[in-house]
mmCIF file of the N, C-alpha and C atoms, coordinates in Angstrom:
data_MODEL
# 
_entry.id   MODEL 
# 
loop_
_atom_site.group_PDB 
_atom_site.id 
_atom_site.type_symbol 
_atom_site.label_atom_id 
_atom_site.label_alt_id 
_atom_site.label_comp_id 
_atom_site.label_asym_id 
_atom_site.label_entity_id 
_atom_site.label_seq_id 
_atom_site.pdbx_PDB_ins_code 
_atom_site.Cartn_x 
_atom_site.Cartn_y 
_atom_site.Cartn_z 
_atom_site.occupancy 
_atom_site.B_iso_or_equiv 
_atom_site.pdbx_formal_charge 
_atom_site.auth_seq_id 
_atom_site.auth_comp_id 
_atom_site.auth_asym_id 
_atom_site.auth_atom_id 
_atom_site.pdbx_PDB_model_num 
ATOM 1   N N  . UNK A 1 1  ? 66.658 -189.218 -182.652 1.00 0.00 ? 1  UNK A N  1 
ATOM 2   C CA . UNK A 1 1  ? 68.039 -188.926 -182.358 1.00 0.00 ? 1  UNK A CA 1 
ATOM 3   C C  . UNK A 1 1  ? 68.910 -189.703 -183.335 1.00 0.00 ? 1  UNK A C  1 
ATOM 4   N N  . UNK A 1 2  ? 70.000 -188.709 -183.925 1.00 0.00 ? 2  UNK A N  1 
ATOM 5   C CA . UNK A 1 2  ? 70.777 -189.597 -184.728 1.00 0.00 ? 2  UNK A CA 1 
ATOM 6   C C  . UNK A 1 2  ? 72.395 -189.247 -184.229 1.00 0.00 ? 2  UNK A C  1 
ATOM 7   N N  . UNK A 1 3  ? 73.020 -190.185 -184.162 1.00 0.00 ? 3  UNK A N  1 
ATOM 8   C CA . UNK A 1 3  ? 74.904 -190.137 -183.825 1.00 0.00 ? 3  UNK A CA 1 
ATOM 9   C C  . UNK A 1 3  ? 75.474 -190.513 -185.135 1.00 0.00 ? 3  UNK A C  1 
ATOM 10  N N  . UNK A 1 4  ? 75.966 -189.196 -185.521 1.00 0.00 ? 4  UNK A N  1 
ATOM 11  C CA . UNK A 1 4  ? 77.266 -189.855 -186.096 1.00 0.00 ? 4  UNK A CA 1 
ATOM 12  C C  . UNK A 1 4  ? 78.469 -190.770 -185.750 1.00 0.00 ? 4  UNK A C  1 
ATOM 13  N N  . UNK A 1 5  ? 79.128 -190.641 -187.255 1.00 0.00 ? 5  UNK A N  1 
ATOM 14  C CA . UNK A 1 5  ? 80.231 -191.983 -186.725 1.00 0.00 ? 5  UNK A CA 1 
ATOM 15  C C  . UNK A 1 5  ? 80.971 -190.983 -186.099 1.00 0.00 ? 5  UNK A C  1 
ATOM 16  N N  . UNK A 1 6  ? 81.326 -189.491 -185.716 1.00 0.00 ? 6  UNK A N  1 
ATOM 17  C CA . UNK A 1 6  ? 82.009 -188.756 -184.717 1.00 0.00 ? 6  UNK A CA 1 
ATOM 18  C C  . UNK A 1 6  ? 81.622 -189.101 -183.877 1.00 0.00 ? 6  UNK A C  1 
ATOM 19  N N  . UNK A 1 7  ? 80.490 -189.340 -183.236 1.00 0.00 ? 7  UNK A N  1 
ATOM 20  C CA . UNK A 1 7  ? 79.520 -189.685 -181.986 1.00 0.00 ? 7  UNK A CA 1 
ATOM 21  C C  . UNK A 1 7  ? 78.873 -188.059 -181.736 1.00 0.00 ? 7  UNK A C  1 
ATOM 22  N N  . UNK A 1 8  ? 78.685 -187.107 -182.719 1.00 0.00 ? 8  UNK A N  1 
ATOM 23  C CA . UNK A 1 8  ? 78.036 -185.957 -182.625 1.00 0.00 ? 8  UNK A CA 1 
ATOM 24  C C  . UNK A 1 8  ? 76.595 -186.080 -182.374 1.00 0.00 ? 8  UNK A C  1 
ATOM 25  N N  . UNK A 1 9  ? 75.558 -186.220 -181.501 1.00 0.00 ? 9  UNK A N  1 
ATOM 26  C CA . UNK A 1 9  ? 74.030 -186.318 -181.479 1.00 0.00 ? 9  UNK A CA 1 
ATOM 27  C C  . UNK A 1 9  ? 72.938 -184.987 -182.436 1.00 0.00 ? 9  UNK A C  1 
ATOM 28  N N  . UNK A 1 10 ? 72.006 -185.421 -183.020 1.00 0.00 ? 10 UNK A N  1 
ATOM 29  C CA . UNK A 1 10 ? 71.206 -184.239 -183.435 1.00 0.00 ? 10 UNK A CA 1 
ATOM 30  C C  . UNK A 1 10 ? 69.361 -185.081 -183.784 1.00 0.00 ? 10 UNK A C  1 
ATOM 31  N N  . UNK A 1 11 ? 68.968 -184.035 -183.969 1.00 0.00 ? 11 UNK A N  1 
ATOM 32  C CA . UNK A 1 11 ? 67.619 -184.762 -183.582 1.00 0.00 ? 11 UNK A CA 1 
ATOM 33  C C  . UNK A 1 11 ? 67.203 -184.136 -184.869 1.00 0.00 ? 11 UNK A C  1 
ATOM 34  N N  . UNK A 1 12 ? 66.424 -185.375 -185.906 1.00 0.00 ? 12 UNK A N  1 
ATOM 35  C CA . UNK A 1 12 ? 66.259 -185.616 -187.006 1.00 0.00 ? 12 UNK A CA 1 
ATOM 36  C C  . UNK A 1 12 ? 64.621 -184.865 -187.273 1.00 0.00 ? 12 UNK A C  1 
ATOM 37  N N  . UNK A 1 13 ? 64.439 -183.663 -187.675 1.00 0.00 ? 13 UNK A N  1 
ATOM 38  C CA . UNK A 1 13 ? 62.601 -183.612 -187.562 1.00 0.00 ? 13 UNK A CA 1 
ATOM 39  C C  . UNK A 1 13 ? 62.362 -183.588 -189.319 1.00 0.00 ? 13 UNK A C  1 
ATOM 40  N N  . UNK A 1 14 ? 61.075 -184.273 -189.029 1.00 0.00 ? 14 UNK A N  1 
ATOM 41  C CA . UNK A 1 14 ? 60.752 -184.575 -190.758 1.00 0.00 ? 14 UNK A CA 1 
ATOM 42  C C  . UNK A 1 14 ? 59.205 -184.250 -190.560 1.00 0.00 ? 14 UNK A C  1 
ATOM 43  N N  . UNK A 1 15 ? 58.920 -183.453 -191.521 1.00 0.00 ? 15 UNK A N  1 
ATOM 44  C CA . UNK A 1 15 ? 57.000 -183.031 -191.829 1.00 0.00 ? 15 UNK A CA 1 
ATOM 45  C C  . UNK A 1 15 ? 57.102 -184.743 -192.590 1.00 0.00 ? 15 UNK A C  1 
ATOM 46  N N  . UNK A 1 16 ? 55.887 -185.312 -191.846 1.00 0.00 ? 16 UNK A N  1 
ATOM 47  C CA . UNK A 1 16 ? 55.931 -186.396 -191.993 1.00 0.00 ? 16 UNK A CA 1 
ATOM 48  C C  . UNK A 1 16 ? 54.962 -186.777 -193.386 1.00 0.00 ? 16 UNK A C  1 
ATOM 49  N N  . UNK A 1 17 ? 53.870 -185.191 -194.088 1.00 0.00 ? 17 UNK A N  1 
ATOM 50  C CA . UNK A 1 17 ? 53.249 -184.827 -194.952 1.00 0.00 ? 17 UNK A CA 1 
ATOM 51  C C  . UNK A 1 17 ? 53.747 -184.029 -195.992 1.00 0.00 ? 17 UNK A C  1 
ATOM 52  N N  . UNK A 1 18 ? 55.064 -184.063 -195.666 1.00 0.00 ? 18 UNK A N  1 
ATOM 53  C CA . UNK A 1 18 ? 55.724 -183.220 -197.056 1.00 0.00 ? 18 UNK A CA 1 
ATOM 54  C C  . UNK A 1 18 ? 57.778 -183.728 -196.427 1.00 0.00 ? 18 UNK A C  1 
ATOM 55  N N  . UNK A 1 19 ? 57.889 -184.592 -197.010 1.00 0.00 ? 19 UNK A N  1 
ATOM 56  C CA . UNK A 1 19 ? 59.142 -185.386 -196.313 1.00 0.00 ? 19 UNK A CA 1 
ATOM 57  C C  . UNK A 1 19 ? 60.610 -184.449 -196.265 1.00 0.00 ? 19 UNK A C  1 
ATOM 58  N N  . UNK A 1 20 ? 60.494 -184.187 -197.980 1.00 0.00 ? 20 UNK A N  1 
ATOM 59  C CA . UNK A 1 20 ? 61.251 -183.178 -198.348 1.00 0.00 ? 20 UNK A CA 1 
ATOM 60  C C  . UNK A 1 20 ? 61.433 -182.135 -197.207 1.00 0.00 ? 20 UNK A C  1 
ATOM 61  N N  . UNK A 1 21 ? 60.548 -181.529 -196.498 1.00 0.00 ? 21 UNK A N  1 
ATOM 62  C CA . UNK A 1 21 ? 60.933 -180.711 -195.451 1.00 0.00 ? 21 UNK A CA 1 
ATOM 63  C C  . UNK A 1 21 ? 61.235 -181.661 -194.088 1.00 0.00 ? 21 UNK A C  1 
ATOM 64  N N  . UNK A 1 22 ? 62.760 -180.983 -194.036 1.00 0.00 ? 22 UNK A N  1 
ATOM 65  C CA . UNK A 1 22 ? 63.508 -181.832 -192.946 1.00 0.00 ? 22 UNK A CA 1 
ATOM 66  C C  . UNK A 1 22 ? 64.139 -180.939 -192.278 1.00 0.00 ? 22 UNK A C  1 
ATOM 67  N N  . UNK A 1 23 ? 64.573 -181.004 -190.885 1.00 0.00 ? 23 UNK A N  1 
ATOM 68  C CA . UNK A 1 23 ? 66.025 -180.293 -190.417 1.00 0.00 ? 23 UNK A CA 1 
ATOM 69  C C  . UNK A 1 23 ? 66.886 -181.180 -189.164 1.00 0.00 ? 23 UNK A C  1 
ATOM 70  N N  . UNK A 1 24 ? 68.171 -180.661 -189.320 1.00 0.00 ? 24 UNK A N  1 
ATOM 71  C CA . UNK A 1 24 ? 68.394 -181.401 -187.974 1.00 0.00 ? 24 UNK A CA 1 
ATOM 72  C C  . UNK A 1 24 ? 68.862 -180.130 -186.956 1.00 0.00 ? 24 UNK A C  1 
ATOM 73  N N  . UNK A 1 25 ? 68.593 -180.614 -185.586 1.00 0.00 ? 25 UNK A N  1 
ATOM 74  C CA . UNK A 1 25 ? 68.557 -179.848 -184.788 1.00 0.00 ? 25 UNK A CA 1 
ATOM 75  C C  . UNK A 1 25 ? 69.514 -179.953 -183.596 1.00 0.00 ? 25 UNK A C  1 
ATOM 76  N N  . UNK A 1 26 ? 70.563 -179.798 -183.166 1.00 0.00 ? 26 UNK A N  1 
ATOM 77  C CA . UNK A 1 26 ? 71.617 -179.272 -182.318 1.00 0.00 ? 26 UNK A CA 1 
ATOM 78  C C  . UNK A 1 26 ? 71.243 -178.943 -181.118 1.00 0.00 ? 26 UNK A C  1 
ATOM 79  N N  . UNK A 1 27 ? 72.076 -178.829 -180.077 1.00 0.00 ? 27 UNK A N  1 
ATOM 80  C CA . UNK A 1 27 ? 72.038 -177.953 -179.034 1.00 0.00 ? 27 UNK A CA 1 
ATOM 81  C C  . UNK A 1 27 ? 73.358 -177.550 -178.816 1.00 0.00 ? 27 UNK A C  1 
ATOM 82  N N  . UNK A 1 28 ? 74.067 -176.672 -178.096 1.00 0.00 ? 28 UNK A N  1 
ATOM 83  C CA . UNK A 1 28 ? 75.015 -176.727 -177.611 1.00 0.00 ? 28 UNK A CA 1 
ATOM 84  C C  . UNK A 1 28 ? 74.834 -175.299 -176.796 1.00 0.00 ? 28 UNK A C  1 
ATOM 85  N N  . UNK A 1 29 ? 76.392 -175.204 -176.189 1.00 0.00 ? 29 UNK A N  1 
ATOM 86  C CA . UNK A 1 29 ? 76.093 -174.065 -175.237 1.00 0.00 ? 29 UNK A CA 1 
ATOM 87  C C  . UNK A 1 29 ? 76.109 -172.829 -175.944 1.00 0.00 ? 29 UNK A C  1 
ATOM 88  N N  . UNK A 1 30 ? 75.371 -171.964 -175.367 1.00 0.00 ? 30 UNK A N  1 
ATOM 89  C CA . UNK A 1 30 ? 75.164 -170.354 -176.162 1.00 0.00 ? 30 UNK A CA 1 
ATOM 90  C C  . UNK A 1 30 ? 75.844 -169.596 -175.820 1.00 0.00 ? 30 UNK A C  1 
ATOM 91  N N  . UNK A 1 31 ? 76.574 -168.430 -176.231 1.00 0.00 ? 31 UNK A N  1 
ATOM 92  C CA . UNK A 1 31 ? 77.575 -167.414 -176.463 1.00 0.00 ? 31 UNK A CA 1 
ATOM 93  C C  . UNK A 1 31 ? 77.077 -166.745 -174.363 1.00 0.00 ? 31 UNK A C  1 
ATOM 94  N N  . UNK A 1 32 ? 76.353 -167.093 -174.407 1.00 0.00 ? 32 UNK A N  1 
ATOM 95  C CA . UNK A 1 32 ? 75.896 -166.463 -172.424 1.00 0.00 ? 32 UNK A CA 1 
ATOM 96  C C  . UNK A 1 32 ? 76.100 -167.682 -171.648 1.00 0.00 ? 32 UNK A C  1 
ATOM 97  N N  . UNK A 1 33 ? 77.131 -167.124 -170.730 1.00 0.00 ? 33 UNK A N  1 
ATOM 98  C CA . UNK A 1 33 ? 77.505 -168.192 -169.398 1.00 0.00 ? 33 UNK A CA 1 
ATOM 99  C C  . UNK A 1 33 ? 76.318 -169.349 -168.761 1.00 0.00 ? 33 UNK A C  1 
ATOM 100 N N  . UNK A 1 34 ? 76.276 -170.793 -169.180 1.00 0.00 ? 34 UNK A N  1 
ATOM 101 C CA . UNK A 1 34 ? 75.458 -171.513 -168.380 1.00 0.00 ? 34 UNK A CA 1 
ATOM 102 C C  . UNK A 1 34 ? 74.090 -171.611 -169.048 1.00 0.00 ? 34 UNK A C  1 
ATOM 103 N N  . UNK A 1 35 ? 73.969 -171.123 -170.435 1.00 0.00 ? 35 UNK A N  1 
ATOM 104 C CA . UNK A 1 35 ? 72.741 -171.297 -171.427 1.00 0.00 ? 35 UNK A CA 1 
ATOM 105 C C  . UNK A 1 35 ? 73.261 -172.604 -172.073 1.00 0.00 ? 35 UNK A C  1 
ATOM 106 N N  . UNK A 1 36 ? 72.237 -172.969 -172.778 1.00 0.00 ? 36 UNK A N  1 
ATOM 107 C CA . UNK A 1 36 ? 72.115 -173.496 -174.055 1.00 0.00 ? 36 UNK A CA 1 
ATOM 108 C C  . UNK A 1 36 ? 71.023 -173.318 -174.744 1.00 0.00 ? 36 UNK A C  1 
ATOM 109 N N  . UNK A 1 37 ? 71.458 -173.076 -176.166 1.00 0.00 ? 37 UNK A N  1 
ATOM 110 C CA . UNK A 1 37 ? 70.701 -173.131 -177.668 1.00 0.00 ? 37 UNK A CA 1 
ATOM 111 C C  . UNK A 1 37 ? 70.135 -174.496 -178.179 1.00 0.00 ? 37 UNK A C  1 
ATOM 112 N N  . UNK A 1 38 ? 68.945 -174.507 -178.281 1.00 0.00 ? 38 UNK A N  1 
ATOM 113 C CA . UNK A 1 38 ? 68.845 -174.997 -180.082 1.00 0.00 ? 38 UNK A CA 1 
ATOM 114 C C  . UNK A 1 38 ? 69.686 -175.140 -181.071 1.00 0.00 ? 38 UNK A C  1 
ATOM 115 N N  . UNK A 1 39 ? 70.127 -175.116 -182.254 1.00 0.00 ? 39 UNK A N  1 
ATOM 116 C CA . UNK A 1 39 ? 70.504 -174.747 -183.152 1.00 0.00 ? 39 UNK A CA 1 
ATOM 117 C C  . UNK A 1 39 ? 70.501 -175.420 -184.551 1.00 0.00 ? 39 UNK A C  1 
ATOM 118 N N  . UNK A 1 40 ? 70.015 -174.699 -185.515 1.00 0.00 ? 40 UNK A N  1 
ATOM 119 C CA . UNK A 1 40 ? 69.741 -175.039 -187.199 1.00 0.00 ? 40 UNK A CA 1 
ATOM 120 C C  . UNK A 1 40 ? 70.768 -175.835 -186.796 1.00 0.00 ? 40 UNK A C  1 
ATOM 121 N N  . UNK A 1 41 ? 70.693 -176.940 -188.979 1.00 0.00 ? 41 UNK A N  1 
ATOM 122 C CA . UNK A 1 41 ? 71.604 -177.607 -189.025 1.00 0.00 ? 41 UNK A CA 1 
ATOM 123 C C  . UNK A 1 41 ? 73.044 -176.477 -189.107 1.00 0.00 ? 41 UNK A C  1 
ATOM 124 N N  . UNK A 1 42 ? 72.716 -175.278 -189.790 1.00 0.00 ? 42 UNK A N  1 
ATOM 125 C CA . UNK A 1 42 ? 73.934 -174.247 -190.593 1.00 0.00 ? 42 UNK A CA 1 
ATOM 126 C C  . UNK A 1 42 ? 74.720 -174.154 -189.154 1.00 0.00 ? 42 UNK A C  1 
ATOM 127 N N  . UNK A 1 43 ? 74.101 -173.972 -187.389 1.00 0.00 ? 43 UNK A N  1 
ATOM 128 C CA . UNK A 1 43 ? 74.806 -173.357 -186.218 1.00 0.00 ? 43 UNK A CA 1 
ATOM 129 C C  . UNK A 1 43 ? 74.147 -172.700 -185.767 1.00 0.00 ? 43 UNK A C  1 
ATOM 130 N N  . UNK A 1 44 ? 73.297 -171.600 -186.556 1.00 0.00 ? 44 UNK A N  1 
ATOM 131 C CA . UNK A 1 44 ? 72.738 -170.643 -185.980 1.00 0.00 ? 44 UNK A CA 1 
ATOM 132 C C  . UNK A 1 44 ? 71.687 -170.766 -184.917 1.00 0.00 ? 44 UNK A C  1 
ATOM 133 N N  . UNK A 1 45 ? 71.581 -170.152 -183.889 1.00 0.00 ? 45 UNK A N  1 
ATOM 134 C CA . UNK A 1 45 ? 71.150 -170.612 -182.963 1.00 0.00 ? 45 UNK A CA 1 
ATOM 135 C C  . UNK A 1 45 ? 69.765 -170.390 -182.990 1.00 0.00 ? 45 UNK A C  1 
ATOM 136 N N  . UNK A 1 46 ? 68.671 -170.990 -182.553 1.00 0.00 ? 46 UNK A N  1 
ATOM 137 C CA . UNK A 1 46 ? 67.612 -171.236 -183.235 1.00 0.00 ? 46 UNK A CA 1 
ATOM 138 C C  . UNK A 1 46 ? 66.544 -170.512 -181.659 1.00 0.00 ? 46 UNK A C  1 
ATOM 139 N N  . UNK A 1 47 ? 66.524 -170.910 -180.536 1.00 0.00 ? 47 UNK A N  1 
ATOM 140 C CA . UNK A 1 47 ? 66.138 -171.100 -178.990 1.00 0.00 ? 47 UNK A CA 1 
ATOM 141 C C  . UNK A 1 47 ? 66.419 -171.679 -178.285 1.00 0.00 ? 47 UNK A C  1 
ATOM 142 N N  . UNK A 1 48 ? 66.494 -170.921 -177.375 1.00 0.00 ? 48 UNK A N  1 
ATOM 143 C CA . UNK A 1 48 ? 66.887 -170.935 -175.925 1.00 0.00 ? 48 UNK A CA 1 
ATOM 144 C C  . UNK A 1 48 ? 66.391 -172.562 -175.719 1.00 0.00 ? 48 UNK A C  1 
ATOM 145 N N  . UNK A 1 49 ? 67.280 -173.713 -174.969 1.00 0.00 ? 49 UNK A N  1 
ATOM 146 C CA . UNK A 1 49 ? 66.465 -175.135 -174.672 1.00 0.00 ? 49 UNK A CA 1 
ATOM 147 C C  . UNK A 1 49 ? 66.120 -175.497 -173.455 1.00 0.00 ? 49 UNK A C  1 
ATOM 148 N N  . UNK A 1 50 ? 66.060 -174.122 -172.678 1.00 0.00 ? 50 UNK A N  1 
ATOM 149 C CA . UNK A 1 50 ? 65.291 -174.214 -171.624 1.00 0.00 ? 50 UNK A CA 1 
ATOM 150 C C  . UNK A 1 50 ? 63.477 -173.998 -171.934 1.00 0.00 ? 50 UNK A C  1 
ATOM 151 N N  . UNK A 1 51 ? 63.339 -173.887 -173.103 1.00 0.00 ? 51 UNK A N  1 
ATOM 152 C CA . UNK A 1 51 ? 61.909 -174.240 -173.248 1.00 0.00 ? 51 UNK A CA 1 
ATOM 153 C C  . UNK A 1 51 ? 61.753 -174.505 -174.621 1.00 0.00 ? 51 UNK A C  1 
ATOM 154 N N  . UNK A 1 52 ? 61.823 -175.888 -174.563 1.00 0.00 ? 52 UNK A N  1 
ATOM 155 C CA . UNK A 1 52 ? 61.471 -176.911 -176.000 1.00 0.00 ? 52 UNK A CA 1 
ATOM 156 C C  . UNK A 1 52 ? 60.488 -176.548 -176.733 1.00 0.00 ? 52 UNK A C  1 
ATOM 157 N N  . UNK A 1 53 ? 59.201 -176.352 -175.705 1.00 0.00 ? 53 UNK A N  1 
ATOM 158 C CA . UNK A 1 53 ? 57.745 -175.761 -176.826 1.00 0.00 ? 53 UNK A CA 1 
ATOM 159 C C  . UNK A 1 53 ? 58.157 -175.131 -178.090 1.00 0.00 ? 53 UNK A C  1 
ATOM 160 N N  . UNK A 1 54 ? 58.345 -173.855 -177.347 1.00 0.00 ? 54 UNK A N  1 
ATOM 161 C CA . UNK A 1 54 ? 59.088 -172.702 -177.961 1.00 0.00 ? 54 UNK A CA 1 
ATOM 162 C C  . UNK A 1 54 ? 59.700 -173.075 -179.403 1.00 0.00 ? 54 UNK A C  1 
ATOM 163 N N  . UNK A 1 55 ? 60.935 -173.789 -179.246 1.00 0.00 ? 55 UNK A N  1 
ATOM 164 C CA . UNK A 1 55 ? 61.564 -174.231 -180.572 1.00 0.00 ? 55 UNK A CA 1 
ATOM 165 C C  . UNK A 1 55 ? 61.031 -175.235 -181.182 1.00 0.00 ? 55 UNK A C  1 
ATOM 166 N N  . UNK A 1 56 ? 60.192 -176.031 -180.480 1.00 0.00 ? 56 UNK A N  1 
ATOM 167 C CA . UNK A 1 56 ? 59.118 -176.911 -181.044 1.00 0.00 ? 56 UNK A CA 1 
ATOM 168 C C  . UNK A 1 56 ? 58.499 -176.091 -182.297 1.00 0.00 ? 56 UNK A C  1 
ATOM 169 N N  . UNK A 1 57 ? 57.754 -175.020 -182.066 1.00 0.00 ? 57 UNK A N  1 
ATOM 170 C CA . UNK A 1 57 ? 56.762 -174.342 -182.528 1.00 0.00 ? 57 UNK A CA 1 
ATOM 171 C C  . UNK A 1 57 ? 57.531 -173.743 -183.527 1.00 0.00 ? 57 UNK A C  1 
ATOM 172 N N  . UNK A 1 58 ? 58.717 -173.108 -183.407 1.00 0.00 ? 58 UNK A N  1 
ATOM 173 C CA . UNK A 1 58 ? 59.617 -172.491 -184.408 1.00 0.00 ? 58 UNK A CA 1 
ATOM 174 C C  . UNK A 1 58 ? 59.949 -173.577 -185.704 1.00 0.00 ? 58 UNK A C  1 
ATOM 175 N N  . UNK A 1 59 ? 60.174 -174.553 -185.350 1.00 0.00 ? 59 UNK A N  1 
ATOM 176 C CA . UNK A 1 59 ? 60.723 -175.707 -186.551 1.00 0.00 ? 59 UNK A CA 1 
ATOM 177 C C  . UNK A 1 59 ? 59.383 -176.463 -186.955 1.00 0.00 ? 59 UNK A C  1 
ATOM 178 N N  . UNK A 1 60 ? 58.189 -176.391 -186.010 1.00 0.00 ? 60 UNK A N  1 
ATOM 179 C CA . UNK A 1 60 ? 56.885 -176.801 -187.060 1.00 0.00 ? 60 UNK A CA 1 
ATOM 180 C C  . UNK A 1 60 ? 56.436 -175.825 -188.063 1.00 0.00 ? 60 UNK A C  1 
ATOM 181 N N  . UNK A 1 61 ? 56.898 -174.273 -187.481 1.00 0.00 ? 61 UNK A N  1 
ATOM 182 C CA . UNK A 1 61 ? 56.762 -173.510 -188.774 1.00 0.00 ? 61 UNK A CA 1 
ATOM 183 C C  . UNK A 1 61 ? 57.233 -173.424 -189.462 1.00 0.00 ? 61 UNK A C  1 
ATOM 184 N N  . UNK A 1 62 ? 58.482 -173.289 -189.842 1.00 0.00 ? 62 UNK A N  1 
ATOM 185 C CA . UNK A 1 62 ? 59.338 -173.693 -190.517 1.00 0.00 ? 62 UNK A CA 1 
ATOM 186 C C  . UNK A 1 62 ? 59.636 -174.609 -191.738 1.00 0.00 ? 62 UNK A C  1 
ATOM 187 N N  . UNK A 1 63 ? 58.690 -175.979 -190.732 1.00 0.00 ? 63 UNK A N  1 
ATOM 188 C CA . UNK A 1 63 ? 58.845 -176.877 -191.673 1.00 0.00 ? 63 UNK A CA 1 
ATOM 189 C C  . UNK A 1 63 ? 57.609 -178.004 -192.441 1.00 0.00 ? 63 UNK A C  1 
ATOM 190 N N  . UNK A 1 64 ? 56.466 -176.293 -192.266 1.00 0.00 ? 64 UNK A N  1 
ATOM 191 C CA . UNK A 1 64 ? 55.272 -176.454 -192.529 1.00 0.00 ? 64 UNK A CA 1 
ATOM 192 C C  . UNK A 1 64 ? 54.883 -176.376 -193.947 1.00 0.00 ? 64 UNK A C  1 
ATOM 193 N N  . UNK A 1 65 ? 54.154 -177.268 -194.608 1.00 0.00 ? 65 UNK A N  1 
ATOM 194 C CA . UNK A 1 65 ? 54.172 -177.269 -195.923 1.00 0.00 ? 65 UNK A CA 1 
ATOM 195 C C  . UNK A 1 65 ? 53.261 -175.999 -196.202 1.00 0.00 ? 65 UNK A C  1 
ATOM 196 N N  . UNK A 1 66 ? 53.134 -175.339 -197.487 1.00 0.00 ? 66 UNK A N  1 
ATOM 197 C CA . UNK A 1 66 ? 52.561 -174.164 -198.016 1.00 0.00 ? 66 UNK A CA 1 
ATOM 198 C C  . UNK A 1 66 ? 50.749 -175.503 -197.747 1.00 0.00 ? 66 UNK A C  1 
ATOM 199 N N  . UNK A 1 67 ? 49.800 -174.227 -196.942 1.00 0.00 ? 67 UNK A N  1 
ATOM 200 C CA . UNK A 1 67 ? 48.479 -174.968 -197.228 1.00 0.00 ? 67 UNK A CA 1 
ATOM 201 C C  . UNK A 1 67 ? 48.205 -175.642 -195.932 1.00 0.00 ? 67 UNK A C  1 
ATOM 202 N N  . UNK A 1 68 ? 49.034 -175.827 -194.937 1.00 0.00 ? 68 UNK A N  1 
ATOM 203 C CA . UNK A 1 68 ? 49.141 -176.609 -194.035 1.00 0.00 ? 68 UNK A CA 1 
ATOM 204 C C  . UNK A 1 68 ? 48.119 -175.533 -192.489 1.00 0.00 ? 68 UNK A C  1 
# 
């Protein structure tokens, strides 16, 4: 978890075998009443964070080195 000096929270993921691949990861509420998203660093909403696996699995692919 990292805070900016806004006090904005985001959660820092790093391939700990290829460093260069990084993202940070967001949540906030989703465009549907009483959800929340995931979301890339860009906003875009990434998954649903009623199930972490899920976007777990999305950002290890993601940020899987070629070979891995």
């Amino acid at each position: 978890m990292v805070r900016t000096h806004s006090g904005r929270l985001f959660v820092r993921v790093i391939n700990p075998n290829a460093t260069s691949l990084a993202e940070n990861v967001t949540c906030r509420p989703s465009d549907e009443v009483r959800d929340w998203d995931y979301c890339w660093s860009w906003g875009e909403p990434m998954h649903k964070a009623d199930d972490p696996a899920g976007a777990a699995t999305k950002i290890a692919r993601v940020l899987a080195a070629v070979g891995e």
